[in-house]
N, CA and C atoms as a LAMMPS dump frame, in Angstrom:
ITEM: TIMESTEP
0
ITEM: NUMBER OF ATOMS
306
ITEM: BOX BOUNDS ff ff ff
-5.0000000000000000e+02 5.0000000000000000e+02
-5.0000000000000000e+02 5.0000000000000000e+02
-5.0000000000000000e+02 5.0000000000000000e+02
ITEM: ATOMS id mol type element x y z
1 1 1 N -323.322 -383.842 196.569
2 1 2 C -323.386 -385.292 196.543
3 1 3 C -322.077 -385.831 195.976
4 2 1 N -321.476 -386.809 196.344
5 2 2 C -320.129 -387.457 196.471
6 2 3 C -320.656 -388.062 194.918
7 3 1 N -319.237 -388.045 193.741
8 3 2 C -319.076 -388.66 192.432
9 3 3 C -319.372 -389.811 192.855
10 4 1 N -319.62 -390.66 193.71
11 4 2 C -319.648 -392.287 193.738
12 4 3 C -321.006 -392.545 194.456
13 5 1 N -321.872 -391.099 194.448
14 5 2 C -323.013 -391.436 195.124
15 5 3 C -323.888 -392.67 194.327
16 6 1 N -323.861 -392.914 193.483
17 6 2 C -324.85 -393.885 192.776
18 6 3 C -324.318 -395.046 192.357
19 7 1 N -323.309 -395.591 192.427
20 7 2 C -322.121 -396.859 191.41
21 7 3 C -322.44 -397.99 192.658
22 8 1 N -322.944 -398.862 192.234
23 8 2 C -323.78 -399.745 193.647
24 8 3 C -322.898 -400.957 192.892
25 9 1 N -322.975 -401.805 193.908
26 9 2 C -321.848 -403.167 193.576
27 9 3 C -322.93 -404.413 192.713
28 10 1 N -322.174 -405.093 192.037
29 10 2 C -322.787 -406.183 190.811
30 10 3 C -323.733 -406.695 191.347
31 11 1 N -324.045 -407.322 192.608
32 11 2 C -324.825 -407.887 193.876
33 11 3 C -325.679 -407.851 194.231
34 12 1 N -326.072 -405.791 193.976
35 12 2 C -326.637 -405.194 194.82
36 12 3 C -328.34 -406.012 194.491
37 13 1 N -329.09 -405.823 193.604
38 13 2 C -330.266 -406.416 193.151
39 13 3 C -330.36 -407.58 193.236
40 14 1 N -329.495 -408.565 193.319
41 14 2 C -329.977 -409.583 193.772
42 14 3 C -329.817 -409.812 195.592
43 15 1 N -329.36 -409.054 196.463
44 15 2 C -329.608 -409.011 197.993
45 15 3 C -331.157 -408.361 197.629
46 16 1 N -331.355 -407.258 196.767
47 16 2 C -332.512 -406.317 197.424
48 16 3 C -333.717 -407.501 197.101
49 17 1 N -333.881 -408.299 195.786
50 17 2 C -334.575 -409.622 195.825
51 17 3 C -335.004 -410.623 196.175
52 18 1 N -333.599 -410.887 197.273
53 18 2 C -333.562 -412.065 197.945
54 18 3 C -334.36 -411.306 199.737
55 19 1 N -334.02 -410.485 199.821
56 19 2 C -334.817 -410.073 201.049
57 19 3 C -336.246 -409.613 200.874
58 20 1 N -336.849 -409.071 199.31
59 20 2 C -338.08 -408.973 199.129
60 20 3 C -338.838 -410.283 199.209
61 21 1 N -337.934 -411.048 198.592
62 21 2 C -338.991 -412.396 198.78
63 21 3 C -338.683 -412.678 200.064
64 22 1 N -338.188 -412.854 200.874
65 22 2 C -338.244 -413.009 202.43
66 22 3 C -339.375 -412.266 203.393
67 23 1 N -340.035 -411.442 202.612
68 23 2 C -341.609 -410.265 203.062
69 23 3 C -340.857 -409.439 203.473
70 24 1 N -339.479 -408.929 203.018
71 24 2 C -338.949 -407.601 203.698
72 24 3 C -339.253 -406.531 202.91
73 25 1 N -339.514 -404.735 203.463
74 25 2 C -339.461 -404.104 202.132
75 25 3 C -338.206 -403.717 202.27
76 26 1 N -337.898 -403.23 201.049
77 26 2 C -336.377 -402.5 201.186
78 26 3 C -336.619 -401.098 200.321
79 27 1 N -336.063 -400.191 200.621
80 27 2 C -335.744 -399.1 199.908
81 27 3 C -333.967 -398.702 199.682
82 28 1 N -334.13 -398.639 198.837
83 28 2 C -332.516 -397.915 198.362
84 28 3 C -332.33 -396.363 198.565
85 29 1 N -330.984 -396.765 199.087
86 29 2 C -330.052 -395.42 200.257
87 29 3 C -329.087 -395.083 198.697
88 30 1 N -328.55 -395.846 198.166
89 30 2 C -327.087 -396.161 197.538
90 30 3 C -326.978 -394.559 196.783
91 31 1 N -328.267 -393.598 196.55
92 31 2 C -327.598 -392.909 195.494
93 31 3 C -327.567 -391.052 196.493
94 32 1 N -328.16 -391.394 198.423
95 32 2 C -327.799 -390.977 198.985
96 32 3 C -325.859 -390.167 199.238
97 33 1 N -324.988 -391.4 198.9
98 33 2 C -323.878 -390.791 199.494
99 33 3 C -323.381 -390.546 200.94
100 34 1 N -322.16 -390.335 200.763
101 34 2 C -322.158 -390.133 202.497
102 34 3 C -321.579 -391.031 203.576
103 35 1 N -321.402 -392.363 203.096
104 35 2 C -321.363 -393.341 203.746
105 35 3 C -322.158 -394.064 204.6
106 36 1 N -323.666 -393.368 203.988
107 36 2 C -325.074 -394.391 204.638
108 36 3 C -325.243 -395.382 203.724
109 37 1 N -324.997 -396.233 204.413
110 37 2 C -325.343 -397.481 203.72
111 37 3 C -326.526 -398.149 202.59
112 38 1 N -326.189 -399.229 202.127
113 38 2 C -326.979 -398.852 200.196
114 38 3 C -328.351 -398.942 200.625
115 39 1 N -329.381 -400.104 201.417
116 39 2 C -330.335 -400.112 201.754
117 39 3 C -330.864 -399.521 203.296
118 40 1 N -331.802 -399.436 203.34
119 40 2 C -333.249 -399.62 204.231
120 40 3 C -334.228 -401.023 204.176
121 41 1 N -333.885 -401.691 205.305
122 41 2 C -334.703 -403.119 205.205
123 41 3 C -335.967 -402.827 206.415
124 42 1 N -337.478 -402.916 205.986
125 42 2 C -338.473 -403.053 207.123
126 42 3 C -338.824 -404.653 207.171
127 43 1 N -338.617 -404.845 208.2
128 43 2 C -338.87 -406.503 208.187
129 43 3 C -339.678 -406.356 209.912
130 44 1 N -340.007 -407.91 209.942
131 44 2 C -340.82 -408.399 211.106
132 44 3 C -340.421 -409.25 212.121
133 45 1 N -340.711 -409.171 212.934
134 45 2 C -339.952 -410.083 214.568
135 45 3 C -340.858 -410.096 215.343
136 46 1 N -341.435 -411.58 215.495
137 46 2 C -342.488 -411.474 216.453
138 46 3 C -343.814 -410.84 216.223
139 47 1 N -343.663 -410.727 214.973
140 47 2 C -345.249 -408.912 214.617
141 47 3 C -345.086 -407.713 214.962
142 48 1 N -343.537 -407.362 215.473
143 48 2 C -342.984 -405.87 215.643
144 48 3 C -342.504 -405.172 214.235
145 49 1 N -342.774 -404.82 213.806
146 49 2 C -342.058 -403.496 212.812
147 49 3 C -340.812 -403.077 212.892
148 50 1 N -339.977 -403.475 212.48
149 50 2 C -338.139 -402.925 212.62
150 50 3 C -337.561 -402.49 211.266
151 51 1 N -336.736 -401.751 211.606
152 51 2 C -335.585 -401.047 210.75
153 51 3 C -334.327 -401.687 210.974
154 52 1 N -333.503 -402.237 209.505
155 52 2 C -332.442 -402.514 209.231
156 52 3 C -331.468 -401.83 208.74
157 53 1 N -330.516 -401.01 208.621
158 53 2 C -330.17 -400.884 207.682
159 53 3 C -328.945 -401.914 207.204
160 54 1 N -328.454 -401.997 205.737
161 54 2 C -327.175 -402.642 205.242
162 54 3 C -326.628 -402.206 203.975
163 55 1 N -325.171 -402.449 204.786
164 55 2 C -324.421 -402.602 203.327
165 55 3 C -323.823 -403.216 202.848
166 56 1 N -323.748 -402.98 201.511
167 56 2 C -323.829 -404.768 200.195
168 56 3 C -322.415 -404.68 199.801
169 57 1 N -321.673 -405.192 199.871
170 57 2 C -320.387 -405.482 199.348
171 57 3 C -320.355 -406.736 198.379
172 58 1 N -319.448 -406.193 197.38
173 58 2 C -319.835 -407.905 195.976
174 58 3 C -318.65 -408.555 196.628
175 59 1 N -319.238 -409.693 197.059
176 59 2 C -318.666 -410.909 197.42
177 59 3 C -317.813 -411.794 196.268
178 60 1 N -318.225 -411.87 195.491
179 60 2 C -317.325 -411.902 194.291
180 60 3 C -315.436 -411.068 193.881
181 61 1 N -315.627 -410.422 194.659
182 61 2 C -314.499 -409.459 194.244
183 61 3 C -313.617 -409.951 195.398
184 62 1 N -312.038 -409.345 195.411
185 62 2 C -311.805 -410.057 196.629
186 62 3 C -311.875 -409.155 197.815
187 63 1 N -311.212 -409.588 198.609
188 63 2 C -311.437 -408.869 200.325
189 63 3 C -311.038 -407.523 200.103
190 64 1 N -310.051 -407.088 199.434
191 64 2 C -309.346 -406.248 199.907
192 64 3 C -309.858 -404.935 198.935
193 65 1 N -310.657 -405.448 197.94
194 65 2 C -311.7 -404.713 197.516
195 65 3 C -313.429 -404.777 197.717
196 66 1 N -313.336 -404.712 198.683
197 66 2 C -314.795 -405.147 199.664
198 66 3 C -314.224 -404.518 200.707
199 67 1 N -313.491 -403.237 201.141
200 67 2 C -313.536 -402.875 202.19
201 67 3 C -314.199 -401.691 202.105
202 68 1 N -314.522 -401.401 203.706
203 68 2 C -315.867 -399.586 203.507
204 68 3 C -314.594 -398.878 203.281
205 69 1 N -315.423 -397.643 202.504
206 69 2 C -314.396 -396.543 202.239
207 69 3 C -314.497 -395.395 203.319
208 70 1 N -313.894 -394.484 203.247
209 70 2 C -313.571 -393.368 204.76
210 70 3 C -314.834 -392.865 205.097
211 71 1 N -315.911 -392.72 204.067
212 71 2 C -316.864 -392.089 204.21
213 71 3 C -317.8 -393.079 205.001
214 72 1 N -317.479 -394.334 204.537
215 72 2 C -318.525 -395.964 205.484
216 72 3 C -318.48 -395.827 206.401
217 73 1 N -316.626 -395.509 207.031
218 73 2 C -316.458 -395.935 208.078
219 73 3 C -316.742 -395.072 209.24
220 74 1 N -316.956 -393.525 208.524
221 74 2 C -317.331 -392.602 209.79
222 74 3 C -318.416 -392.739 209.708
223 75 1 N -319.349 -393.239 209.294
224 75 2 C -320.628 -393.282 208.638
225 75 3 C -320.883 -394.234 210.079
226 76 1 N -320.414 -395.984 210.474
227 76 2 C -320.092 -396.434 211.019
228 76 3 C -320.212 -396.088 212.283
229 77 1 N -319.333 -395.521 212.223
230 77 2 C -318.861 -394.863 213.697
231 77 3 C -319.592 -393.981 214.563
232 78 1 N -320.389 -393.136 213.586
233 78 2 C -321.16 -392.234 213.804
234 78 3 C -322.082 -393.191 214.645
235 79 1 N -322.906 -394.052 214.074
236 79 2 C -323.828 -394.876 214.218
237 79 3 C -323.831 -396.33 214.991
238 80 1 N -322.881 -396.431 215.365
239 80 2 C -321.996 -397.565 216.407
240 80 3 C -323.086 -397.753 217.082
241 81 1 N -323.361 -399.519 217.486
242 81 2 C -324.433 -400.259 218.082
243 81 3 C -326.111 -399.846 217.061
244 82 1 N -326.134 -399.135 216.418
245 82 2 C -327.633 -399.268 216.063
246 82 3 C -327.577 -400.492 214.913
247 83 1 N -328.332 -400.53 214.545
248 83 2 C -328.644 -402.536 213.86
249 83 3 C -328.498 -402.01 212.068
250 84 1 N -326.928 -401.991 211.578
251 84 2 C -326.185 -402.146 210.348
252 84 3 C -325.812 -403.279 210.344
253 85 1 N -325.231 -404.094 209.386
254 85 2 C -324.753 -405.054 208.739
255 85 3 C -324.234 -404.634 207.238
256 86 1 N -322.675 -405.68 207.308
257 86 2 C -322.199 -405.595 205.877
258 86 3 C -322.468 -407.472 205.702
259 87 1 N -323.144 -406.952 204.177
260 87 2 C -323.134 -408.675 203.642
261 87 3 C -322.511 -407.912 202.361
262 88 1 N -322.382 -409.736 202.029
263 88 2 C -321.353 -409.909 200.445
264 88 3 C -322.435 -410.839 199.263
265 89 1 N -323.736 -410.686 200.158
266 89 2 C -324.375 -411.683 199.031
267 89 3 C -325.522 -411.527 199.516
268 90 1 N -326.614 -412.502 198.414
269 90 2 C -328.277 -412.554 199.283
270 90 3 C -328.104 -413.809 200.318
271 91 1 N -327.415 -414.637 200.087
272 91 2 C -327.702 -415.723 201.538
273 91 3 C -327.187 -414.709 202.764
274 92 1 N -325.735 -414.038 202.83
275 92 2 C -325.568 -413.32 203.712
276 92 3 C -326.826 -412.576 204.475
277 93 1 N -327.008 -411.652 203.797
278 93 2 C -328.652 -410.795 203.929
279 93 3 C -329.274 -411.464 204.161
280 94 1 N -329.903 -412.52 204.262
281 94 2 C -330.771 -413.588 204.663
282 94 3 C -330.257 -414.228 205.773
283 95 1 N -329.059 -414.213 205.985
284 95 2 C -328.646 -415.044 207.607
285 95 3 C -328.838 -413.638 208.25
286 96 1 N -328.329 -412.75 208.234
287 96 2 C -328.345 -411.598 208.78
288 96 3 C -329.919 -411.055 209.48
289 97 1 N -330.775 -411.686 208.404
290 97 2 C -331.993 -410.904 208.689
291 97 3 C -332.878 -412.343 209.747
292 98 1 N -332.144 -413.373 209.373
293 98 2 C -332.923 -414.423 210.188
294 98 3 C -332.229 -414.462 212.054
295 99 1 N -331.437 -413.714 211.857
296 99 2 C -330.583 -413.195 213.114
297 99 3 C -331.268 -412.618 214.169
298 100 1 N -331.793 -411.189 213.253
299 100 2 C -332.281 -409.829 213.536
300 100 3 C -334.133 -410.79 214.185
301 101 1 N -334.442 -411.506 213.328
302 101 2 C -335.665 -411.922 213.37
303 101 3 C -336.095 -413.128 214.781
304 102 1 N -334.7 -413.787 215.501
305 102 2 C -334.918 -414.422 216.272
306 102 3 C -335.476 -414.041 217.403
């Protein structure tokens, strides 16, 4: 397991909050490693059952420290078109998921 498997950004609990109260569940990835992203979101569309996953970047910090690291990005890549998202906040995560939900 990668030294940075567990060091989750200032943010992170208040996205996983802001989407619980939205009726999402979430489970936490973050101490996974690897460059899978920090959560698992199950949310609803229509009365279907879906899988989200995302990752939380602190929006607070600036850009250029908010970028994925090598491990994100093959992580990424690997996984190209299946339904990831990077947010920087809980409204983010919440537009994101009202997206997913249309």
């Amino acid at each position: 397991m990668s030294k940075y498997a567990k060091r989750v950004d200032a943010n992170h609990t208040q996205v996983v909050e802001a989407l619980r109260s939205a009726g999402c569940v979430v489970d936490d990835l973050s101490a996974i490693g690897g460059g899978v992203p920090d959560i698992l979101v199950g949310y609803l569309r229509r009365g279907e059952r879906l899988f989200w996953l995302c990752e939380i970047k602190d929006g607070a910090k600036p850009k250029s420290d908010q970028k994925l690291t090598d491990a994100q990005i093959r992580w990424h890549e690997k996984y190209a078109g299946w339904p990831v998202s990077i947010v920087d906040g809980p409204e983010a995560a919440l537009r994101h998921l009202r997206v997913l939900q249309a």
